[in-house]
PALO-411004 format. One record per residue (C-alpha): residue number from 0; residue in one letter; x, y, z. Coordinates in steps of 0.02 Angstrom, whole numbers. Layout:
// PALO-411004
> NUM;A;X;Y;Z
...
END
This chain:
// PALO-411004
> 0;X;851;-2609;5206
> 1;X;714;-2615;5071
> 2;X;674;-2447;4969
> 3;X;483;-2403;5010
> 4;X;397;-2356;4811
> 5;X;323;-2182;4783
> 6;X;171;-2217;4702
> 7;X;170;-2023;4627
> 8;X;308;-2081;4491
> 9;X;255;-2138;4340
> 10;X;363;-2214;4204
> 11;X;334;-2121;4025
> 12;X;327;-2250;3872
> 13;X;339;-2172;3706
> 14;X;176;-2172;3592
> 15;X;148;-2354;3510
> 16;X;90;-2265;3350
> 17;X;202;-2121;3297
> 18;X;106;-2137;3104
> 19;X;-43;-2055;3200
> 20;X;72;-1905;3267
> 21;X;131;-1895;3095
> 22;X;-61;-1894;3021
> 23;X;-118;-1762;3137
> 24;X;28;-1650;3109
> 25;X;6;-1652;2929
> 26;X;-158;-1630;2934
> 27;X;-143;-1484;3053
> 28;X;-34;-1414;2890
> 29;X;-154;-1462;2775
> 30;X;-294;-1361;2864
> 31;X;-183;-1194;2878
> 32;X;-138;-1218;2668
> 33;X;-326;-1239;2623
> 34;X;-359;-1082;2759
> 35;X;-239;-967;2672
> 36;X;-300;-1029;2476
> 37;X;-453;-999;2532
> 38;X;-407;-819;2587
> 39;X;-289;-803;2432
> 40;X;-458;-870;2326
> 41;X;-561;-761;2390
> 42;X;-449;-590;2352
> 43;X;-440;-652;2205
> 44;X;-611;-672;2145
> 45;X;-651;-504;2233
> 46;X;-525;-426;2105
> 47;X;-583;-516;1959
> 48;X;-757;-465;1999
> 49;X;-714;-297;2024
> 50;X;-594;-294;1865
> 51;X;-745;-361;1773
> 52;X;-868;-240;1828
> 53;X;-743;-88;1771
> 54;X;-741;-173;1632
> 55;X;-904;-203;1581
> 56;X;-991;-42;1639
> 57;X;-1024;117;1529
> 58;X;-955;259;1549
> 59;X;-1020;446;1490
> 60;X;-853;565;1501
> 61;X;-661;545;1463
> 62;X;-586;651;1579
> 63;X;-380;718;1561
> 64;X;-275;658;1704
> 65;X;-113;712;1611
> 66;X;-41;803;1477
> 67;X;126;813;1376
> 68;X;171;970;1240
> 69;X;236;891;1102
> 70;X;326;1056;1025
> 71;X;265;1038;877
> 72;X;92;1100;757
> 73;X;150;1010;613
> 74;X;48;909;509
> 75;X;112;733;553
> 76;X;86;546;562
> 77;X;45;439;707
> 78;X;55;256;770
> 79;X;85;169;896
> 80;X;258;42;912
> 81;X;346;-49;1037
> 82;X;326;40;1222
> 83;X;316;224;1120
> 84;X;239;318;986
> 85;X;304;358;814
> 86;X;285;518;733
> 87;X;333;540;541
> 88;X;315;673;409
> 89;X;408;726;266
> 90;X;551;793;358
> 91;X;584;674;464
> 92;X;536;483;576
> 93;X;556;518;784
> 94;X;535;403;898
> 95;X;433;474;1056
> 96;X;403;390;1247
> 97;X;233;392;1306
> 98;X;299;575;1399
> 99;X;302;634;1225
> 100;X;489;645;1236
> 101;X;603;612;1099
> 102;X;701;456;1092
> 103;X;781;481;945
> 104;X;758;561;776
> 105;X;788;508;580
> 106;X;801;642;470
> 107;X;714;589;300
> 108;X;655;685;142
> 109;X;478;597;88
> 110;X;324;693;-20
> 111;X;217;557;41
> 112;X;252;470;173
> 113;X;182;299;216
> 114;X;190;183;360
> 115;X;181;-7;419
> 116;X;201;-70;578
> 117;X;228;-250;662
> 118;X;287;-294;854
> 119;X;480;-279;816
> 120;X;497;-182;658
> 121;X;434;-37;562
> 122;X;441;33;370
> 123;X;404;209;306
> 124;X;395;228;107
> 125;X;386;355;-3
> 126;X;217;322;-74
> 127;X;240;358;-274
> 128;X;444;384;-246
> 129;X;573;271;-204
> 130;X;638;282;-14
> 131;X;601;148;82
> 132;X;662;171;238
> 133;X;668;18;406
> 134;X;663;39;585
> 135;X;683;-45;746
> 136;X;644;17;909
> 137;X;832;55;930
> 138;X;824;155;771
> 139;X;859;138;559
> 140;X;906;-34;515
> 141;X;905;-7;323
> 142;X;867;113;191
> 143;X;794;45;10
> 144;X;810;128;-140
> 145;X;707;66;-288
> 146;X;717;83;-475
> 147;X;524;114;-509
> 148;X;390;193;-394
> 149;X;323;131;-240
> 150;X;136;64;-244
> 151;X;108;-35;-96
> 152;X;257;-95;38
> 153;X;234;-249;192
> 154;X;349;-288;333
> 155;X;410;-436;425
> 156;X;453;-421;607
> 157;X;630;-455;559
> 158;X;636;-312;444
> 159;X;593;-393;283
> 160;X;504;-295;169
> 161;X;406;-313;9
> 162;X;361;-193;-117
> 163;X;243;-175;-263
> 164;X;326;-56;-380
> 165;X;216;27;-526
> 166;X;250;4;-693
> 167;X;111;28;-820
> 168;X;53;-181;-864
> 169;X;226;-229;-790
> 170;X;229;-216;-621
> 171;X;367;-288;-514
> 172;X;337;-368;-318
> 173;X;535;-365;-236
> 174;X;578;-437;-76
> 175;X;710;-350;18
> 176;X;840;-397;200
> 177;X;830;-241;296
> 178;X;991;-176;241
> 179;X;919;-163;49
> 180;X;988;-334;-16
> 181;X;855;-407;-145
> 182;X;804;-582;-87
> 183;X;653;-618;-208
> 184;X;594;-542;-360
> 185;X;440;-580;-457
> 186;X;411;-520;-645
> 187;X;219;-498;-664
> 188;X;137;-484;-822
> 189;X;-40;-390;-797
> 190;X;-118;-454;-962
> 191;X;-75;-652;-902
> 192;X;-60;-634;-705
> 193;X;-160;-481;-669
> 194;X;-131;-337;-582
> 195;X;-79;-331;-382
> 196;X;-208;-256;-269
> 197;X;-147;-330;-91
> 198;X;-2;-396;-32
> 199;X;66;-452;136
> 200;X;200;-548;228
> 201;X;210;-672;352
> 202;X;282;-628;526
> 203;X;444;-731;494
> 204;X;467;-657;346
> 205;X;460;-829;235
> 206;X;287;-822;158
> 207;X;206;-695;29
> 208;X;31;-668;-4
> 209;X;-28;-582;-150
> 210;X;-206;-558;-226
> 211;X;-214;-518;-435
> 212;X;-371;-464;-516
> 213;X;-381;-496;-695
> 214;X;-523;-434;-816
> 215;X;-591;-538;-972
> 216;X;-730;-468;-1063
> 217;X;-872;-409;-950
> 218;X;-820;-543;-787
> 219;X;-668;-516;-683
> 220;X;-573;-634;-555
> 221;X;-457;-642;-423
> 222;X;-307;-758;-397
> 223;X;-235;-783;-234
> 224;X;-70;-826;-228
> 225;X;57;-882;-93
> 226;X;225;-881;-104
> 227;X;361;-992;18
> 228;X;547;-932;9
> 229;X;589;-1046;154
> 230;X;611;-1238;122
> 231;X;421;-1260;76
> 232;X;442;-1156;-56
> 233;X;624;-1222;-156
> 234;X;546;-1379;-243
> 235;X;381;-1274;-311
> 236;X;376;-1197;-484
> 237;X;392;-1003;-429
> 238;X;380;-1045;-243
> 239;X;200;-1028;-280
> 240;X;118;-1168;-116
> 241;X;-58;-1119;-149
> 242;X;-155;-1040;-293
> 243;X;-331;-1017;-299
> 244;X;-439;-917;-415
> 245;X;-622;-802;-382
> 246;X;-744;-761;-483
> 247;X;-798;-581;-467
> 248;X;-721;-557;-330
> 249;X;-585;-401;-289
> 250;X;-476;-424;-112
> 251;X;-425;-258;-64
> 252;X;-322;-319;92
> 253;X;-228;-478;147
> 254;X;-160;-500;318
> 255;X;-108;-642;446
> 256;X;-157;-653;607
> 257;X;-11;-744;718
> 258;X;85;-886;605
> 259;X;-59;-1000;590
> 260;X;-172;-931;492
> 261;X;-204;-774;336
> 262;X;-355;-689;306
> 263;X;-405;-620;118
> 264;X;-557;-470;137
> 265;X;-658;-442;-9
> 266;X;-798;-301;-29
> 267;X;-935;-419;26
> 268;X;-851;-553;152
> 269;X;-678;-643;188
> 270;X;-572;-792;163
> 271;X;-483;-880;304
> 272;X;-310;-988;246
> 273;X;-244;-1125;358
> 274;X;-57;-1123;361
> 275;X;93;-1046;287
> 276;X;203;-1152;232
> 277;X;41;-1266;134
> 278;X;-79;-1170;134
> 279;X;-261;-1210;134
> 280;X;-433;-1155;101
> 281;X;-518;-1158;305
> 282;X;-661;-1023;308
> 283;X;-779;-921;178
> 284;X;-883;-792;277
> 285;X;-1007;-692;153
> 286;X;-1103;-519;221
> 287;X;-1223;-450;146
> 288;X;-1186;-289;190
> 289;X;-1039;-152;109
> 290;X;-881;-167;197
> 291;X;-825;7;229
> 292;X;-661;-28;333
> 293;X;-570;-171;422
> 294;X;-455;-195;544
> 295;X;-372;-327;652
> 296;X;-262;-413;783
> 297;X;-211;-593;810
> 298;X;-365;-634;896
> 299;X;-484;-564;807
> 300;X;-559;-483;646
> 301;X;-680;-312;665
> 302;X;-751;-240;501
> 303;X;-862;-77;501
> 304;X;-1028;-112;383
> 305;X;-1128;1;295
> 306;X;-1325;-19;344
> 307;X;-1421;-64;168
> 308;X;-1585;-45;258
> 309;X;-1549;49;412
> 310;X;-1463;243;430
> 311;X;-1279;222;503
> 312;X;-1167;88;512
> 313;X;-1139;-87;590
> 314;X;-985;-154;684
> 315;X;-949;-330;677
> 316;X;-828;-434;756
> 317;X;-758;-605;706
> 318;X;-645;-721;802
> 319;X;-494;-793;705
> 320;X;-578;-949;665
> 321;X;-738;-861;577
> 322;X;-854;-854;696
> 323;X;-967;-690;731
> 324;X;-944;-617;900
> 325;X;-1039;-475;897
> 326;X;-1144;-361;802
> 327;X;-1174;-196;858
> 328;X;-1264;-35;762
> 329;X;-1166;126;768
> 330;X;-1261;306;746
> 331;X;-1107;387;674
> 332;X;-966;370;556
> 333;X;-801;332;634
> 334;X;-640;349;507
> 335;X;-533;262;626
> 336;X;-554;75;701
> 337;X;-433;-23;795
> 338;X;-411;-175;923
> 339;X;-305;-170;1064
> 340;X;-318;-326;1161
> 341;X;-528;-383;1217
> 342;X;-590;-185;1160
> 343;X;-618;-103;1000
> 344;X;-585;100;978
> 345;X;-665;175;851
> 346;X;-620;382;826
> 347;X;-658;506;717
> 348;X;-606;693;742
> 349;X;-645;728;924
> 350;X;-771;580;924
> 351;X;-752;403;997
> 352;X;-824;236;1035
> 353;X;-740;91;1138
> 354;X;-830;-67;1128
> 355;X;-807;-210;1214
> 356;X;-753;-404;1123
> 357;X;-922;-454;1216
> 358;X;-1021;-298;1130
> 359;X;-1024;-185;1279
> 360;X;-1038;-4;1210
> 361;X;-900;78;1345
> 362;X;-901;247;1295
> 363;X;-975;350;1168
> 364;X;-934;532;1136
> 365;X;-827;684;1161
> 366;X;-632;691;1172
> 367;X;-614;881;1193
> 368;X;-472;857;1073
> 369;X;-464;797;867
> 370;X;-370;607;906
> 371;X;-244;549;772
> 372;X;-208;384;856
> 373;X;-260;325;1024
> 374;X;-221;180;1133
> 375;X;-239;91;1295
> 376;X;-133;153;1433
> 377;X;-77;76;1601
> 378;X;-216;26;1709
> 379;X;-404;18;1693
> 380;X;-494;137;1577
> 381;X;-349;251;1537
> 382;X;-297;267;1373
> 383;X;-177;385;1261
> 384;X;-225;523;1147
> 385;X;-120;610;1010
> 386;X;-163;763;950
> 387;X;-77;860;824
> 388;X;22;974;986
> 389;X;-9;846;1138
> 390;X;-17;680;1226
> 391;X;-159;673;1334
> 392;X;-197;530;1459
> 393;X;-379;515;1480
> 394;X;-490;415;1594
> 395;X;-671;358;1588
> 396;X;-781;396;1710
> 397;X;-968;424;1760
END
C-alpha cells in the first residue's frame, strides 16, 4: 500500500551563506555601539560646554557657603601643602585639614619665620638665625642647625635643602639630606665670585642654581651658575654644568618649572634654561615695563608689571616655553599673585581678582574678609579663604 504525500510539509535546509547571518548580526552590534557613543558623546559635550561656560563667565559676588573657627587670632603664616593648609609662627608649625582641624602640631621657637613649599616636602627657617626645620605631610623629617645665619633657604621634594648663610664677603651655599647631613658645600668669595642673590633647587634634588652679581667700577654683572651633584656633575671642575655671565643685569629669583626646564627673572625680563643635567641657554624675553612681582607653576609664568605710561598695573602671562598668553590691565594693586591650575588669583587685603589662562577677568572685588592665602576648592568656582580666625569656603556667583 503506497503512502499518499502531504503537500503542507516542507523540508527546512539550513542557510547556504551563514557569513551573511554573521554580517548582519555584527552589524546589528555595531549600530547599538555607535547609538550608545553617540549618546555617551553627546553628555559629554553638553558637560564640557557647560563646564566651559562656568568657566568662562564673570562673576560679581563671592558668596560664604561654609565656615571653620580656627581658635586662634594670632598673627600667623599661611600656605597651602599637600590636601591641607599649613599654619606657622614663632611658636610653633601645625598642620590643618581643609575643616581647619589640626592634624598635627610641631612645637618650634623661630623670631622670623620663613617658609618654602614643593608637592612632597616643606622647610621653615629661621630667617637671620639658624633653625632650619623639614616637613612632610606626615610630619618633621629633619631639623638643621647651622653655624652662621640664614639668608635665603630652597627645598627639594625629597627634603633636600639648600641654604645661603651670611657672612660679611664670605658667604657660604650648604646642601643638606633632610636629617641635617651636609651633602655639598660651596666656599664663595664675594670679591672673585660675587655675592648670591637667588638660589634654587631642582625637584630631584640633584641640580643647583645660583645667580652672583658682582660690581667693577661703575658696571655690574650677573653670573649664572648651575651646579650637578648627580653623575653630570662628578667629572666637572666644581660640578659647575653651565656658567654664563650678564651684563647689568641683577636676577632676583630662579625657579624650575617641572624637570625640564629653569627660569632666571631679572627686573626687566627673564631667561629660560633647557635642561638640568646640561644645561642650556633656550629663551630671552625682555619687557619694557618694571617687574613688580612674579609667580609661577609648571605650566606657566605670570608677572605683575608696573604701567610706565598708564595708572595701575599690567598682568602678564607666559607659557613655559616663552610665549605671551595674555596681557591684561589691572586698576588696583594686588600684594598677592598665584596660579593654581588654568586661573590666576591675585589678593590683597579683602580684595581679589581671578583671571582666567585665556584672560577672562572672573571676578573682581570684595571678600568680606582680609585673605592670607586662598585657593581653589572642590568643584566649580569655590575656592578657600584663610583669614587670620577662619576658613571660609566661598563661591562665585551673579
Amino acid at each position: 500500500m503506497t503512502q499518499k504525500k502531504k503537500g503542507y510539509l516542507r523540508i527546512l535546509t539550513p542557510p547556504d551563506d551563514l557569513g551573511s547571518l554573521m554580517k548582519a548580526l555584527r552589524r546589528l552590534q555595531f549600530d547599538r555601539i555607535r547609538g550608545i557613543l553617540t549618546y555617551i558623546i553627546l553628555i559629554m559635550l553638553c558637560l564640557c560646554g557647560t563646564w566651559l561656560l562656568l568657566q568662562n563667565r564673570t562673576y560679581g559676588r563671592a558668596r560664604t557657603s561654609d565656615q571653620y573657627p580656627s581658635g586662634t587670632t594670632d598673627s600667623s603664616g599661611y600656605a597651602q601643602f599637600a590636601d591641607g593648609i599649613v599654619r606657622y609662627n614663632r611658636d610653633g608649625v601645625t598642620f590643618l585639614d581643609r575643616k581647619n582641624e589640626e592634624i598635627w602640631m610641631q612645637p618650634t621657637q623661630l623670631q622670623n619665620p620663613v617658609i618654602v613649599v614643593k608637592e612632597d616636602a616643606f622647610a621653615v627657617a629661621d630667617n637671620g638665625g639658624n633653625s632650619i626645620l623639614v616637613f612632610s605631610k606626615s610630619g618633621l623629617t629633619g631639623e638643621i642647625e647651622t653655624t652662621l645665619p640664614v639668608e635665603r633657604i630652597a627645598i627639594s621634594d625629597q627634603g633636600i635643602v639648600s641654604v645661603i648663610l651670611r657672612n660679611e664677603n664670605t658667604p657660604e651655599i650648604i646642601t643638606y639630606d633632610a636629617a641635617g647631613n651636609i651633602l655639598a658645600e660651596l666656599q664663595i668669595s664675594a670679591g672673585s665670585s660675587g655675592y648670591p642673590t637667588a638660589m634654587e633647587l631642582s625637584d630631584d634634588g640633584n641640580t643647583l642654581a645660583v645667580s652672583y652679581l658682582s660690581v667693577s667700577g661703575t658696571g655690574m654683572k650677573s653670573r649664572l651658575v648651575y651646579y650637578n651633584f648627580g653623575k653630570a656633575g662628578q667629572e666637572k671642575p666644581d660640578n659647575i654644568v653651565f656658567s654664563r655671565e650678564y651684563k647689568d643685569t641683577v636676577f632676583g629669583e630662579i625657579f624650575f618649572m617641572g624637570g625640564d626646564r629653569s627660569v632666571a627673572v631679572a627686573d626687566r625680563g627673564f631667561q629660560i634654561i633647557r635642561g638640568t643635567e646640561e644645561p642650556q641657554k633656550d629663551q630671552q624675553v625682555a619687557m619694557e615695563q618694571e617687574i613688580q612681582s612674579v609667580f609661577h607653576s609648571d605650566q606657566y609664568i605670570g608677572f605683575i608689571l608696573l604701567n610706565d605710561q598708564k595708572s595701575g598695573y599690567e598682568l602678564r602671562l607666559y607659557n613655559r616655553i616663552g610665549e605671551q598668553m595674555i596681557s591684561r590691565e589691572l586698576p588696583g594693586k594686588y600684594s598677592n599673585a598665584k596660579i593654581a591650575g588654568e586661573e590666576v588669583i591675585l589678593y590683597d587685603g579683602d580684595q581679589c581678582c581671578i583671571a582666567t589662562a585665556t584672560g577672562i577677568i572672573k571676578y573682581q572685588g570684595q571678600l568680606a574678609v582680609d585673605a592670607l592665602e586662598i585657593f581653589p576648592a572642590f568643584g566649580i568656582n569655590r575656592y578657600y579663604v584663610i583669614s587670620v580666625d577662619e576658613l571660609r569656603v566661598v563661591y562665585l556667583t551673579k
